[in-house]
Backbone bond lengths (Angstrom), bond angles and torsions (degrees), N, CA, C in turn:
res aa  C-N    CA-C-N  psi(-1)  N-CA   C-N-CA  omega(-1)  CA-C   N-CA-C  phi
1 X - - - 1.452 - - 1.531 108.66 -
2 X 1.554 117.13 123.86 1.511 97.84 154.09 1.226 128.34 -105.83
3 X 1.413 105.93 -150.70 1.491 121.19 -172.51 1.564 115.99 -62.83
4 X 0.972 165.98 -179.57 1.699 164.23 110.28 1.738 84.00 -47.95
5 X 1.494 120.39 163.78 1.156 132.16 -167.68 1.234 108.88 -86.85
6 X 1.389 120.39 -29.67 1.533 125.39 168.07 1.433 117.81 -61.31
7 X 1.151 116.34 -47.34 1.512 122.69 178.73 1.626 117.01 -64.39
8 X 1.890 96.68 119.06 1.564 94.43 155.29 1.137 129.02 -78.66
9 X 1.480 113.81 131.13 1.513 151.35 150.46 1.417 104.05 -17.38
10 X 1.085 118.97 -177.73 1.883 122.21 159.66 1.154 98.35 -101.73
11 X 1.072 134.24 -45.76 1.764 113.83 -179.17 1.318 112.54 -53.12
12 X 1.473 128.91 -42.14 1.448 127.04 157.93 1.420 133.20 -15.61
13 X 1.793 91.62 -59.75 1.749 95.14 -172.72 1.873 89.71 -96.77
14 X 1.119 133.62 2.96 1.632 117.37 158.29 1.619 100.34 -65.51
15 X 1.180 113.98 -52.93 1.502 115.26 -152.00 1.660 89.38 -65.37
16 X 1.425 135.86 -71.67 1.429 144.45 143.93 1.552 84.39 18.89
17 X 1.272 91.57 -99.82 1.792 102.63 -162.11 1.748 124.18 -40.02
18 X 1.639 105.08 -23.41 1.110 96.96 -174.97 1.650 114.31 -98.65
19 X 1.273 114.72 -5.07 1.632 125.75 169.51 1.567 92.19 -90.82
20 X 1.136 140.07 -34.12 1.364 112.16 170.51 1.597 133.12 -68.70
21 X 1.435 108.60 -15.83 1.084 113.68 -177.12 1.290 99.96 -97.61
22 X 1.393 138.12 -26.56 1.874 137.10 178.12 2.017 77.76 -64.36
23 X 1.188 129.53 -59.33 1.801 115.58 -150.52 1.758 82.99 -62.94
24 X 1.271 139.92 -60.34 1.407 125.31 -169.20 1.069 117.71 -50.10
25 X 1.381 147.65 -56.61 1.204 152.01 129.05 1.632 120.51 24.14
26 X 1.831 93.69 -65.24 1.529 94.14 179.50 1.272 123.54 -88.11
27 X 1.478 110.28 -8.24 1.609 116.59 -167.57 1.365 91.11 -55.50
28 X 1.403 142.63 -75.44 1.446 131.36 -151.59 1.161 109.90 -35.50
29 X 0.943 110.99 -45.72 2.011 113.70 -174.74 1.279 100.67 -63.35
30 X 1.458 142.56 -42.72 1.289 142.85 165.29 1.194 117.42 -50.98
31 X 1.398 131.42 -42.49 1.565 140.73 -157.92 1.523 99.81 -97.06
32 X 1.855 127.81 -17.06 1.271 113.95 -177.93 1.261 104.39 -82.32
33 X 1.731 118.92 -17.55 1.461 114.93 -164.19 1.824 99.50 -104.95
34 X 1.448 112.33 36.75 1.856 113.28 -173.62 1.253 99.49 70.54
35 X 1.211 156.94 -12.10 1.696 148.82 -132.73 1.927 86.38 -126.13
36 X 1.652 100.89 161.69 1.095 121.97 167.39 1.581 114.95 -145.86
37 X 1.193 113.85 -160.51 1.004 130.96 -153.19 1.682 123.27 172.32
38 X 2.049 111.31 128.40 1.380 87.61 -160.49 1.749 100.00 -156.52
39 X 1.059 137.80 54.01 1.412 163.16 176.59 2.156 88.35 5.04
40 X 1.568 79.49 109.21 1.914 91.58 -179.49 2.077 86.93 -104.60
41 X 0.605 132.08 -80.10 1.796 120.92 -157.16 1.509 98.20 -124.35
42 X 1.246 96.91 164.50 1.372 124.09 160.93 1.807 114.56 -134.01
43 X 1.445 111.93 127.34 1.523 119.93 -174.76 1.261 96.58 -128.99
44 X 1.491 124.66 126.22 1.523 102.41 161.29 1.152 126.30 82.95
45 X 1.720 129.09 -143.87 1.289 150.42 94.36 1.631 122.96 -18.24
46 X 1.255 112.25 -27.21 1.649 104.28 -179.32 1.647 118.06 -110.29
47 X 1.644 90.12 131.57 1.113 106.41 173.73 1.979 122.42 -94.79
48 X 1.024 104.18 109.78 1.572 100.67 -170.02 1.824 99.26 -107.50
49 X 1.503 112.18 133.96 1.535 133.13 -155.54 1.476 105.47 -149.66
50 X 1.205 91.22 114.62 1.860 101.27 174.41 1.338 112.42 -73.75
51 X 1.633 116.31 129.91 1.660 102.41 161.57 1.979 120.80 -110.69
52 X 1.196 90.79 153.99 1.475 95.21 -159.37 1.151 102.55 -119.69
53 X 1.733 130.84 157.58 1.016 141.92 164.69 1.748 120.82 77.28
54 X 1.104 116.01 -118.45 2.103 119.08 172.12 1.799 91.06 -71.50
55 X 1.373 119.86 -20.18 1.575 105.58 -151.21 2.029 91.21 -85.33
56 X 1.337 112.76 -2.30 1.549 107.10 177.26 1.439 120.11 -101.06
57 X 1.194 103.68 125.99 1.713 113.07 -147.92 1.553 132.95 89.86
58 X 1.480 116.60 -23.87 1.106 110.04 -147.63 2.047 109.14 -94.67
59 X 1.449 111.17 145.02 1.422 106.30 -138.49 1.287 102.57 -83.08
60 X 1.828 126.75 24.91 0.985 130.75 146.73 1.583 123.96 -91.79
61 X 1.186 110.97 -0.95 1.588 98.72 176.00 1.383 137.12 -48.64
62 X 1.268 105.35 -23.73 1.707 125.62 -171.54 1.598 91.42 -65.65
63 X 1.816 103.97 -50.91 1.850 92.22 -165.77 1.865 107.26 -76.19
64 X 1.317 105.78 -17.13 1.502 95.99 -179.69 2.167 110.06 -69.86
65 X 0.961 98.35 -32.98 1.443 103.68 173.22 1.418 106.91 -67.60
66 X 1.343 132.17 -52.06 0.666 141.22 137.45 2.054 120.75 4.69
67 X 1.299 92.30 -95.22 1.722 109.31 149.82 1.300 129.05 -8.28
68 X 1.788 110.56 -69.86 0.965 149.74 161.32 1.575 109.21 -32.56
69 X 1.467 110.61 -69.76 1.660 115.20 -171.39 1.445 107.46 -75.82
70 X 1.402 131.63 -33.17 1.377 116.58 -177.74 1.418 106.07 -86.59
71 X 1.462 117.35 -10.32 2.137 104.11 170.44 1.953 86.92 -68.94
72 X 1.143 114.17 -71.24 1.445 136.33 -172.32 1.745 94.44 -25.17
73 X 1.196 109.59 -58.39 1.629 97.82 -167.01 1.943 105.27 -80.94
74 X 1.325 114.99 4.34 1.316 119.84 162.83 1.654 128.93 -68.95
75 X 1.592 83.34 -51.11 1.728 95.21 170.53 1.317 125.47 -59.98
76 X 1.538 94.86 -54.66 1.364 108.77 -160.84 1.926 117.01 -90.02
77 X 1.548 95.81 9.43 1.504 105.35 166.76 1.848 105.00 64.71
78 X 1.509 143.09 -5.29 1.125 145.18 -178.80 1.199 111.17 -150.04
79 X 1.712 110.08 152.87 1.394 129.41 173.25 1.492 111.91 -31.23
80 X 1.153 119.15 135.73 1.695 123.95 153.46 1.273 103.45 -148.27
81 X 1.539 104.34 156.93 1.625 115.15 153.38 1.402 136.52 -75.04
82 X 1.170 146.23 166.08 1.610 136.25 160.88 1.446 98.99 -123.27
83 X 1.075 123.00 160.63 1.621 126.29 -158.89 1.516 97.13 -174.94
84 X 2.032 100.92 131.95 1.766 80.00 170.12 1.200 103.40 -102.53
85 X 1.433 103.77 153.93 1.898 130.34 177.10 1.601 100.12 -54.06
86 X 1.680 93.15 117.58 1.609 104.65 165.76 1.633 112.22 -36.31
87 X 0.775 122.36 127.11 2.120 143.97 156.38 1.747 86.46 -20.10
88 X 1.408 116.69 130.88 1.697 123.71 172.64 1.542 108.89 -60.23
């Protein structure tokens, strides 16, 4: 039997679990420089991540996302995107 197409799988919430723990990981490095960081969705391949604090606006964000996708494509052995989470 499988899933209905809506429903996550368990590999789902592994993969889930393991991009949440690479974004915890990096927050310290975010939080020493005032900045944060805070994992809003997962679609797909795309990872969409709010930034908070010095990290909004600032004209390094591109490489911290950046950051973000090559730890992310370490763990998780395949391509993804990082994307920041549309403004609430």
């Amino acid at each position: 039997m499988t899933a209905p197409p809506d429903t996550p799988t368990d590999q789902d919430a592994v993969r889930r679990r393991l991009i949440a723990a690479v974004i915890e990981e990096l927050r310290p490095m975010l939080q020493y420089d005032s900045g944060d960081i805070e994992l809003a969705e997962i679609v797909g391949d795309v990872v969409r991540v709010r930034l908070k604090g010095a990290c909004v606006g600032c004209g390094l964000a591109g490489q911290t996302l950046g950051t973000v996708r090559r730890r992310l494509m370490e763990v998780l052995g395949a391509p993804i995107r990082v994307l920041p989470a549309p403004l609430p």
